[in-house]
NUROLO-831979 format. One record per residue: x negated, y, z negated of N, C-alpha, C in turn; residue in one letter. Coordinates in nm, 3 decimals, padded with zeros to 5 digits. Example, Ala and Ser with C-alpha at 12.3 -4.5 7.8 and 13.67 -1.06 7.14 Angstrom:
<<-01.319,-00.569,-00.780>,<-01.230,-00.450,-00.780>,<-01.320,-00.330,-00.780>,a>
<<-01.285,-00.225,-00.708>,<-01.367,-00.106,-00.714>,<-01.290,00.003,-00.787>,s>
//
This chain:
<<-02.351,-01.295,04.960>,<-02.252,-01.269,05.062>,<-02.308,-01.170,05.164>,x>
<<-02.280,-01.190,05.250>,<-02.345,-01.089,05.412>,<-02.292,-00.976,05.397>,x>
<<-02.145,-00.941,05.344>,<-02.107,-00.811,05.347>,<-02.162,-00.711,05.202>,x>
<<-02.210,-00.800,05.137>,<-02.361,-00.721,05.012>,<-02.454,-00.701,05.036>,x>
<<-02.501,-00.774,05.131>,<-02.644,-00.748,05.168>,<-02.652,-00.613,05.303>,x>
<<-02.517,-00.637,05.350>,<-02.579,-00.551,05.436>,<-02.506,-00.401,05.367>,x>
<<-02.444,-00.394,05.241>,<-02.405,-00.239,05.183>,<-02.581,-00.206,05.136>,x>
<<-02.637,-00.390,05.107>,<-02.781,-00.300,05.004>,<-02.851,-00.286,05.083>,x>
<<-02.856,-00.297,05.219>,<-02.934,-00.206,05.356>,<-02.981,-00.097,05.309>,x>
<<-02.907,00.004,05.295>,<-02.896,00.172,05.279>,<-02.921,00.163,05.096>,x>
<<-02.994,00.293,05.101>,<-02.986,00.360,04.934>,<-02.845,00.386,04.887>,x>
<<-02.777,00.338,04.803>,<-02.694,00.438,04.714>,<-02.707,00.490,04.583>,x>
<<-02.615,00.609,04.600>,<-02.694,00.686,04.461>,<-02.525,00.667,04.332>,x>
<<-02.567,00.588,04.233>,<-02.475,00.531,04.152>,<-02.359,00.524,04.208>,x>
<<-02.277,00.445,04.277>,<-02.212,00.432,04.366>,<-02.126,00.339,04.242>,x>
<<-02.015,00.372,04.254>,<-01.854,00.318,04.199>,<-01.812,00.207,04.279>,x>
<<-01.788,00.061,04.241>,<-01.714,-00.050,04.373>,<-01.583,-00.026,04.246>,x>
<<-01.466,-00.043,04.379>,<-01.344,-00.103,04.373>,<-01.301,-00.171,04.466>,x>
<<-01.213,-00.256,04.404>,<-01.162,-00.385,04.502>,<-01.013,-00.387,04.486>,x>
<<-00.974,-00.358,04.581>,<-00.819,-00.417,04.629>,<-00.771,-00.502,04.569>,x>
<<-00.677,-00.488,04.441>,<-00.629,-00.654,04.368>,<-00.532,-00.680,04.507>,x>
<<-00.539,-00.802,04.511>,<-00.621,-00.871,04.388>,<-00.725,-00.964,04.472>,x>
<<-00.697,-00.976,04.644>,<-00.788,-01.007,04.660>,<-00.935,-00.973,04.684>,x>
<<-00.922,-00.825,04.702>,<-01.076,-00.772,04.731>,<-01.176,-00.739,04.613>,x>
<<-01.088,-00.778,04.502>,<-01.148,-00.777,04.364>,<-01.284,-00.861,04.376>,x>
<<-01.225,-00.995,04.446>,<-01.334,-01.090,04.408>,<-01.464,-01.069,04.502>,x>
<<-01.383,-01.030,04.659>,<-01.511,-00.975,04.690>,<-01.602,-00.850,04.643>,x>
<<-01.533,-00.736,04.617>,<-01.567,-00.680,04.510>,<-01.713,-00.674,04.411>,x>
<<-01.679,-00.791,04.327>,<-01.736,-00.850,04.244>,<-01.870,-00.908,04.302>,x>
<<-01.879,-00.964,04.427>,<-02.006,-00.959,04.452>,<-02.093,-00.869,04.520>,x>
<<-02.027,-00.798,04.535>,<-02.091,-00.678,04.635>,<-02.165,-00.588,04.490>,x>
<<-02.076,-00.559,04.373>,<-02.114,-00.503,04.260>,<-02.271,-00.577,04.210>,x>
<<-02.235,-00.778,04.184>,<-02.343,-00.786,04.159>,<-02.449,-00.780,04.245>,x>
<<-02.433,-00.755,04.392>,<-02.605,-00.747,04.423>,<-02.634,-00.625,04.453>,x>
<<-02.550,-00.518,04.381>,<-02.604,-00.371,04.364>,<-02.606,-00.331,04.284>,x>
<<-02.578,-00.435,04.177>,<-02.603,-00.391,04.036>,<-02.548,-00.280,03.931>,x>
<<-02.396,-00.219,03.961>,<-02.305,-00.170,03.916>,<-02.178,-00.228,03.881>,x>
<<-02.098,-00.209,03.803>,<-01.972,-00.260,03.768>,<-01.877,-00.272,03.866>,x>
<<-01.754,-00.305,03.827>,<-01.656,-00.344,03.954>,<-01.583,-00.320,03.905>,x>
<<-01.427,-00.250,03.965>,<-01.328,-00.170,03.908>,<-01.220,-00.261,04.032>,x>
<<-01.047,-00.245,04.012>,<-00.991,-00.256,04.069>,<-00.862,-00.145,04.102>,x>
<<-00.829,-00.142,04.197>,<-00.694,-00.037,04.266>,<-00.596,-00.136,04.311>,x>
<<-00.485,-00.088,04.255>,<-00.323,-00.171,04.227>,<-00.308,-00.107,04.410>,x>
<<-00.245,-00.195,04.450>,<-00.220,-00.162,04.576>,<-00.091,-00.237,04.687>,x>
<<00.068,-00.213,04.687>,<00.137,-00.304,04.755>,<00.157,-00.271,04.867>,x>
<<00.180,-00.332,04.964>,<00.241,-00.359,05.087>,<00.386,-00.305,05.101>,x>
<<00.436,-00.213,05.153>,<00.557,-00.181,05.166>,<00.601,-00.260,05.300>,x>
<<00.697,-00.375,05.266>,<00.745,-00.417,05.404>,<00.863,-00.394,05.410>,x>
<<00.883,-00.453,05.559>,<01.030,-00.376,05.622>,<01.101,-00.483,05.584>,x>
<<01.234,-00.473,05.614>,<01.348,-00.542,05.534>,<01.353,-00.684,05.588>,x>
<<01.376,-00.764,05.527>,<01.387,-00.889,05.537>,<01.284,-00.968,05.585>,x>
<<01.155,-00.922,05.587>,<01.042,-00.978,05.647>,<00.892,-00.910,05.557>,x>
<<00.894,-01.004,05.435>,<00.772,-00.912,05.348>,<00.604,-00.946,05.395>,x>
<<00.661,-01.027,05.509>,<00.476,-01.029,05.592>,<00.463,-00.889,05.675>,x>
<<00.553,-00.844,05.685>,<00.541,-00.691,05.838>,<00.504,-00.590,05.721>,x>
<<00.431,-00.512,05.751>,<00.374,-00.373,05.678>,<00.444,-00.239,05.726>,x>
<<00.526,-00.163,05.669>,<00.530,-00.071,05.735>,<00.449,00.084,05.652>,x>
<<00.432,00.058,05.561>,<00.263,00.123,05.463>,<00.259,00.043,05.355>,x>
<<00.215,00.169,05.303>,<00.173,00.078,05.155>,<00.178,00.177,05.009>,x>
<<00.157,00.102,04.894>,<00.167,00.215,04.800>,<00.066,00.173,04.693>,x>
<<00.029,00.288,04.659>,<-00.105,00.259,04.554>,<-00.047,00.327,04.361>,x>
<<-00.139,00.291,04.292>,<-00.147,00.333,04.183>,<-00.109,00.482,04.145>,x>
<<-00.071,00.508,04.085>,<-00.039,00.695,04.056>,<00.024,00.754,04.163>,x>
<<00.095,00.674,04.214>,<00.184,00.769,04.337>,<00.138,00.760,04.474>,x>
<<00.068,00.722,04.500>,<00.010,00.784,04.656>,<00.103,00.711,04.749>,x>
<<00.140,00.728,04.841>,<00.237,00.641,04.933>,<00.162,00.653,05.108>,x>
<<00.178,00.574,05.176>,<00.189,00.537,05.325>,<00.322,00.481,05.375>,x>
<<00.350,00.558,05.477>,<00.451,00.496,05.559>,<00.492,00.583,05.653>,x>
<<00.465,00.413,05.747>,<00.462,00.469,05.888>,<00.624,00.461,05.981>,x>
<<00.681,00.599,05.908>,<00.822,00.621,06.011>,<00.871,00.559,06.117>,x>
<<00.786,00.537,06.197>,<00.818,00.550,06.359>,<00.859,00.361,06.343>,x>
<<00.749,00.288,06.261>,<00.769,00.189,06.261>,<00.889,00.114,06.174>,x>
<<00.884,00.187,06.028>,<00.981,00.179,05.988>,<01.142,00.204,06.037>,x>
<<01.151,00.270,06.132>,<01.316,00.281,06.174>,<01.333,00.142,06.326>,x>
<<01.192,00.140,06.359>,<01.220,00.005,06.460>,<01.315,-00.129,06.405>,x>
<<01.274,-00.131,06.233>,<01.274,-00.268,06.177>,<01.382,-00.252,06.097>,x>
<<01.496,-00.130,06.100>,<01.610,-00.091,06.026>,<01.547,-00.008,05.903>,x>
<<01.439,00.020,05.853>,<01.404,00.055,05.701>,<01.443,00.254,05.725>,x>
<<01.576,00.248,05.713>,<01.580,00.407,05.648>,<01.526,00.445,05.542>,x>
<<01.599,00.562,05.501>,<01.491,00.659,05.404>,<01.517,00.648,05.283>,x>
<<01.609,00.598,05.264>,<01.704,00.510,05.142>,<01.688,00.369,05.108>,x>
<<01.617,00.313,05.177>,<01.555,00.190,05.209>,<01.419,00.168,05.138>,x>
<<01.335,00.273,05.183>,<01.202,00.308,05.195>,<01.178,00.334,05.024>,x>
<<01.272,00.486,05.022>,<01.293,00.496,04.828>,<01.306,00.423,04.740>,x>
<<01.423,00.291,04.784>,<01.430,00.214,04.668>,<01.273,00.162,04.683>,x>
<<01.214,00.124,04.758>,<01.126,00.031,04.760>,<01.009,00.116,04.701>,x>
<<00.987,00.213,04.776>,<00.861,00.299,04.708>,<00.865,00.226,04.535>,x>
<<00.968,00.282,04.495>,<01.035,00.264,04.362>,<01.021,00.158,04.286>,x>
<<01.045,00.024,04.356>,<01.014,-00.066,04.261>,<00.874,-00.134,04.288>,x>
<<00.836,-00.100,04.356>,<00.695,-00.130,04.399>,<00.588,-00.032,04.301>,x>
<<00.615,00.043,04.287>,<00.562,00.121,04.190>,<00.589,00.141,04.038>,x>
<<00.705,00.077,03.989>,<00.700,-00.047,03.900>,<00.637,-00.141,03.855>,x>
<<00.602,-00.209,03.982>,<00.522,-00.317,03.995>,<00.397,-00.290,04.014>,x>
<<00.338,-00.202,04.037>,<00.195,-00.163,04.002>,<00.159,-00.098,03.855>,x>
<<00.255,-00.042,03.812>,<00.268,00.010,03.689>,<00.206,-00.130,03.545>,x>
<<00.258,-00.260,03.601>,<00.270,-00.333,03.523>,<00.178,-00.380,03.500>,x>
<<00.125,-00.415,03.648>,<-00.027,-00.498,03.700>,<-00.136,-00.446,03.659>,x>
<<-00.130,-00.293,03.665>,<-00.239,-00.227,03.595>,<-00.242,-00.230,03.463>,x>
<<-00.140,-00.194,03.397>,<-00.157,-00.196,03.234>,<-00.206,-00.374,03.195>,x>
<<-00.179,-00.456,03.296>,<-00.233,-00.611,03.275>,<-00.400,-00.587,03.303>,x>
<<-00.450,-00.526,03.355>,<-00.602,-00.529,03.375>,<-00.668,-00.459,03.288>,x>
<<-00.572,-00.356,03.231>,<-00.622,-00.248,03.186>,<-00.677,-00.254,03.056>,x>
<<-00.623,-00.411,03.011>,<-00.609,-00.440,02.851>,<-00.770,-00.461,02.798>,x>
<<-00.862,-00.488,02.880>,<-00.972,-00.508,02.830>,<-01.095,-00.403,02.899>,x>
<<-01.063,-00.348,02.993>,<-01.138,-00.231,03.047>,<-01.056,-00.101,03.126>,x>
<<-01.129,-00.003,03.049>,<-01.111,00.144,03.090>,<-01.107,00.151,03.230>,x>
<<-01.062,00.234,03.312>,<-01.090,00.275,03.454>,<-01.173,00.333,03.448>,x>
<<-01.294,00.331,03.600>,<-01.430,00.373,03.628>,<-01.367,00.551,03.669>,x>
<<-01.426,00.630,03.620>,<-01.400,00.739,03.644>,<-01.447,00.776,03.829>,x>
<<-01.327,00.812,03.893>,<-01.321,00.832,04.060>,<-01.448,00.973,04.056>,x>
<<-01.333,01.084,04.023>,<-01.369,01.249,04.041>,<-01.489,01.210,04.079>,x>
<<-01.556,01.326,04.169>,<-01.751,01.369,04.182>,<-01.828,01.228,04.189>,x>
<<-01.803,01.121,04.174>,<-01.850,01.018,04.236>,<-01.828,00.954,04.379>,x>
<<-01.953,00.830,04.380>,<-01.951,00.797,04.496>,<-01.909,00.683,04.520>,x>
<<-01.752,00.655,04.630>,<-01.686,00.530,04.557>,<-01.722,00.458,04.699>,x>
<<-01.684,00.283,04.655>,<-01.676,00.201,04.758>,<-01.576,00.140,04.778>,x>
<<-01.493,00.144,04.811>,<-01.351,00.016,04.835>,<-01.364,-00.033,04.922>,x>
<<-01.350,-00.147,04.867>,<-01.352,-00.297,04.867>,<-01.263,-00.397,04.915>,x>
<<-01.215,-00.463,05.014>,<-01.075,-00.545,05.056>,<-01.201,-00.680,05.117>,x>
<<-01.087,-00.771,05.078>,<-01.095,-00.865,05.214>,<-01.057,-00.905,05.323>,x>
<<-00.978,-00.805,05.412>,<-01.037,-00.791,05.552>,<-00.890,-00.697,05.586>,x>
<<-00.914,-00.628,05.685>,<-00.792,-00.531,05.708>,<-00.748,-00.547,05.858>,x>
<<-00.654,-00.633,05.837>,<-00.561,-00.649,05.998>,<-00.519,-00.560,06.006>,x>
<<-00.471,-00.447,05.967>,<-00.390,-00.330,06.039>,<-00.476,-00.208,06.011>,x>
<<-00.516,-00.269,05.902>,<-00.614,-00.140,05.791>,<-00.461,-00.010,05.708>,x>
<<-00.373,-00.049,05.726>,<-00.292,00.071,05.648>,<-00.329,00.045,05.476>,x>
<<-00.373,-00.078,05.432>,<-00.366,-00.081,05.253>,<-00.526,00.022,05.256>,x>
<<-00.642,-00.069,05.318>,<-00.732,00.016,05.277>,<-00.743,00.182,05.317>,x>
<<-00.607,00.246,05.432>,<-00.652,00.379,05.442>,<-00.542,00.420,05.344>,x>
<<-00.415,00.386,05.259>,<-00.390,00.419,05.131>,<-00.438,00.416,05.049>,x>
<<-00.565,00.342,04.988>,<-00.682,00.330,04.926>,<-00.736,00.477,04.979>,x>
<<-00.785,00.497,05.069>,<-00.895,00.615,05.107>,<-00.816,00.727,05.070>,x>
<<-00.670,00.746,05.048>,<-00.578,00.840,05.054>,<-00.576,00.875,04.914>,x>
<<-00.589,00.762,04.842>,<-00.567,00.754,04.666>,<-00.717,00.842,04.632>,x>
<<-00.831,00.812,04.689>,<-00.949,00.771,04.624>,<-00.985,00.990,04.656>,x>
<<-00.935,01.039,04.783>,<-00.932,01.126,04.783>,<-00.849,01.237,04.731>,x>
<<-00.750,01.193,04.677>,<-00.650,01.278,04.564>,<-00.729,01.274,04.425>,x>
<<-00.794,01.144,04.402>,<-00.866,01.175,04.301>,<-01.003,01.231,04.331>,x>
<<-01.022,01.308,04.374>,<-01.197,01.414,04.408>,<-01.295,01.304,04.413>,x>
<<-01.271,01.195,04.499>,<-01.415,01.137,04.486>,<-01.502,01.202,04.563>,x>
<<-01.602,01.165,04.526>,<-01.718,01.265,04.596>,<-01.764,01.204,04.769>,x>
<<-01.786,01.122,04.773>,<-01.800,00.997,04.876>,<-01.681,00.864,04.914>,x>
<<-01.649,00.849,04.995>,<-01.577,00.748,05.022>,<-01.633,00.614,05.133>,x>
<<-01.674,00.497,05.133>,<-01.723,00.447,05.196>,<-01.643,00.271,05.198>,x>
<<-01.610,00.255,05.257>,<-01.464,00.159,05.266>,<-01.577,00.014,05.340>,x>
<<-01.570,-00.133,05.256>,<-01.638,-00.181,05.312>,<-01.547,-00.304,05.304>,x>
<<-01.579,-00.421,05.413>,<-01.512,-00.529,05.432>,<-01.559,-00.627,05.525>,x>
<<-01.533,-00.740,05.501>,<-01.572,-00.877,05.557>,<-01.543,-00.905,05.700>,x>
<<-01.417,-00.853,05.736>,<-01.374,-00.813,05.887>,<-01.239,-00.754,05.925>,x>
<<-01.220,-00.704,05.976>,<-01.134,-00.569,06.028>,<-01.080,-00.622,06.191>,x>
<<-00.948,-00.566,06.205>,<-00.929,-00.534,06.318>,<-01.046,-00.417,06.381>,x>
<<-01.033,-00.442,06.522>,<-01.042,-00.299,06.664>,<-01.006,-00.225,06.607>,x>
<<-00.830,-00.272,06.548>,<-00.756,-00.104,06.506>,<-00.779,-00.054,06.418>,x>
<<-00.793,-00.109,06.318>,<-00.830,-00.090,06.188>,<-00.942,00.012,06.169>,x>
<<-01.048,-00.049,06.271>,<-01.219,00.042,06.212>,<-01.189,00.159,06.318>,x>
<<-01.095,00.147,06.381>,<-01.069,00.317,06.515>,<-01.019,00.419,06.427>,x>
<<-00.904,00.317,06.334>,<-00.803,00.425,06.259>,<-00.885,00.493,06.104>,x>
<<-01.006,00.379,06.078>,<-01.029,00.378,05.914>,<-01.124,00.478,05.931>,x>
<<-01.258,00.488,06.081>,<-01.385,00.517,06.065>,<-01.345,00.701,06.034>,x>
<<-01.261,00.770,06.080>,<-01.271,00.901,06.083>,<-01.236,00.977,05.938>,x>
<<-01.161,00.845,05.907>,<-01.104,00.860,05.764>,<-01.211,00.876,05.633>,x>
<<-01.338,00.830,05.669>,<-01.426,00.812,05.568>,<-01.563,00.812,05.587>,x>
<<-01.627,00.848,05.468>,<-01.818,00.895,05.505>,<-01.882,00.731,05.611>,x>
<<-01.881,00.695,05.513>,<-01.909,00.514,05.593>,<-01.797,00.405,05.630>,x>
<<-01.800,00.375,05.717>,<-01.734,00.214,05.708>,<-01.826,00.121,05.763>,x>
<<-01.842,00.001,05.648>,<-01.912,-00.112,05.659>,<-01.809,-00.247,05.724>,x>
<<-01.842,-00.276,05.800>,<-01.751,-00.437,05.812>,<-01.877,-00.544,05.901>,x>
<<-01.885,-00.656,05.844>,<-01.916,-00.743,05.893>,<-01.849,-00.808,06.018>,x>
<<-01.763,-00.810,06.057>,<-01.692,-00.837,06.167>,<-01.595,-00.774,06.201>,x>
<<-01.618,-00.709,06.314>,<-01.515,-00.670,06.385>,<-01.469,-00.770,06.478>,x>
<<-01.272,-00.790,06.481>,<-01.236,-00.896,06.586>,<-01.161,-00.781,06.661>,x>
<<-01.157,-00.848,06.808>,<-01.026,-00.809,06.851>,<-00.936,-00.776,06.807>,x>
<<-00.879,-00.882,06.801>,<-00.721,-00.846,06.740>,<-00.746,-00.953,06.629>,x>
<<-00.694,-00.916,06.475>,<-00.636,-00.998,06.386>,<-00.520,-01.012,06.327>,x>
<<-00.417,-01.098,06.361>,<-00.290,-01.109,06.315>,<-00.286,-01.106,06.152>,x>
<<-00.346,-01.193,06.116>,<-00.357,-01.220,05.946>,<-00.510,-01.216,05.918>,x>
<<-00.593,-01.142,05.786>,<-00.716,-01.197,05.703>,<-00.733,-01.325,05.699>,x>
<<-00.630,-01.393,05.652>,<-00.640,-01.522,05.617>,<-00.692,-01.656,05.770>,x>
<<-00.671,-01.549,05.883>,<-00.741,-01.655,05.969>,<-00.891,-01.626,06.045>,x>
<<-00.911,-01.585,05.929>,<-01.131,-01.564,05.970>,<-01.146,-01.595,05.868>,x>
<<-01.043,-01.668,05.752>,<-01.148,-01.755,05.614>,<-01.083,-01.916,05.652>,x>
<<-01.204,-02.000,05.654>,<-01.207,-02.166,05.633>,<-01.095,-02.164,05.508>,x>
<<-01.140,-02.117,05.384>,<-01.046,-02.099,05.299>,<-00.994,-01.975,05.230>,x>
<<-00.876,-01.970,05.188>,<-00.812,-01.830,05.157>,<-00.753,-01.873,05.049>,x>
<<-00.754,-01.910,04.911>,<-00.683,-01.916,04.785>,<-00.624,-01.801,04.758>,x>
<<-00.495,-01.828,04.711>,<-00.443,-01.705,04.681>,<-00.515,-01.711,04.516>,x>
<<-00.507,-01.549,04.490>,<-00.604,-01.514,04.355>,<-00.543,-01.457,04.265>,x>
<<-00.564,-01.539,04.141>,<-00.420,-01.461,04.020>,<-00.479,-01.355,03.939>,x>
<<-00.364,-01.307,03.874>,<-00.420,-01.151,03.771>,<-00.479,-01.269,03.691>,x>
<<-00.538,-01.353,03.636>,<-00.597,-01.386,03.588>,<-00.729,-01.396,03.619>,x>
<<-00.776,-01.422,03.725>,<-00.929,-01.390,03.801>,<-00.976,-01.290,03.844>,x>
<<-00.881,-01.158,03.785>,<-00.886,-01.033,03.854>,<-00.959,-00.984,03.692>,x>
<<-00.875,-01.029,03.620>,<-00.916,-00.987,03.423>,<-01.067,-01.053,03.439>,x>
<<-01.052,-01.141,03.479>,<-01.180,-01.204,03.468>,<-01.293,-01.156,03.515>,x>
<<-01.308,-01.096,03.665>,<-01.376,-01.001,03.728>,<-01.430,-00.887,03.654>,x>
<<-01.324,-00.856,03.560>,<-01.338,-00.666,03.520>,<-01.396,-00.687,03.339>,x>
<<-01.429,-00.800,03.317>,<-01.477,-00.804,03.214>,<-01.620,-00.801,03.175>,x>
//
């Protein structure tokens, strides 16, 4: 894959991959094998606004970490009571997903290491800078956020956020990931177990 070859450009020094379940897992997974370290995954949902679960208004990760962007959220009706329940069961729902991955491998220890997260492609970029948000509550030592292609906005908002950002394509504007792949399968916790084994 082009977006492995060009992370194994540069030296890294034992460098940690995680991948965005569930789809950046799989990319993930190859970026791990042609650098020759393991591959880990980060539970990660989409907080959308009400009645429309394609619109983002942040996102929420594993162990608490939350995004959300106010200004946008009150455009689309999502008060603060709105926002809570959802934090809430969304974090439920990561609760679950993880203990489903978790069943056959340990988590890669974050702290004093040097991590990579991993997505397949960030139209807005808010999941992967809740990722960078998570990855820095846990003391990673390095943060270097890499991906297949990104919004303009995305790599303006992600680059300050982190030591490196890698992307193979930058577009203009991208409405959806799913329209810079020929194909986009959606990917089950079953190919995610499969990955981490």
């Amino acid at each position: 894959m082009l977006l492995a070859e060009k992370l194994a450009e540069k030296p890294r020094t034992n460098p940690r991959i995680l991948g965005l379940a569930r789809g950046g897992v799989i990319t993930a997974s190859v970026v791990a094998k042609k650098l020759s370290v393991p591959v880990d995954v980060v539970v990660i949902k989409k907080l959308s606004g009400p009645g429309n679960p394609e619109f983002a208004i942040g996102a929420v990760t594993q162990d608490g970490v939350s995004l959300v962007e106010w200004g946008v959220a009150q455009r689309v009706g999502a008060d603060e009571s709105y926002v809570t329940h959802e934090i809430g069961r969304l974090t439920k729902e990561i609760r679950l997903q993880t203990q489903l991955y978790r069943t056959r491998k340990k988590p890669i220890a974050v702290e004093g290491v040097n991590v990579i997260l991993v997505d397949d492609g960030a139209a807005t970029g808010k999941t992967l800078e809740t990722a960078v948000r998570w990855a820095k509550k846990k003391k990673a030592r390095t943060i270097v956020v890499a991906t297949p292609v990104a919004s303009k906005e995305a790599v303006m908002m992600l680059t300050p956020e982190v030591n490196e950002l890698v992307v193979y394509h930058e577009a203009q504007s991208l409405a959806a990931v799913s329209d810079y792949y020929e194909s986009f399968p959606q990917v089950t916790d079953e190919e995610v177990i499969a990955m981490l084994t």
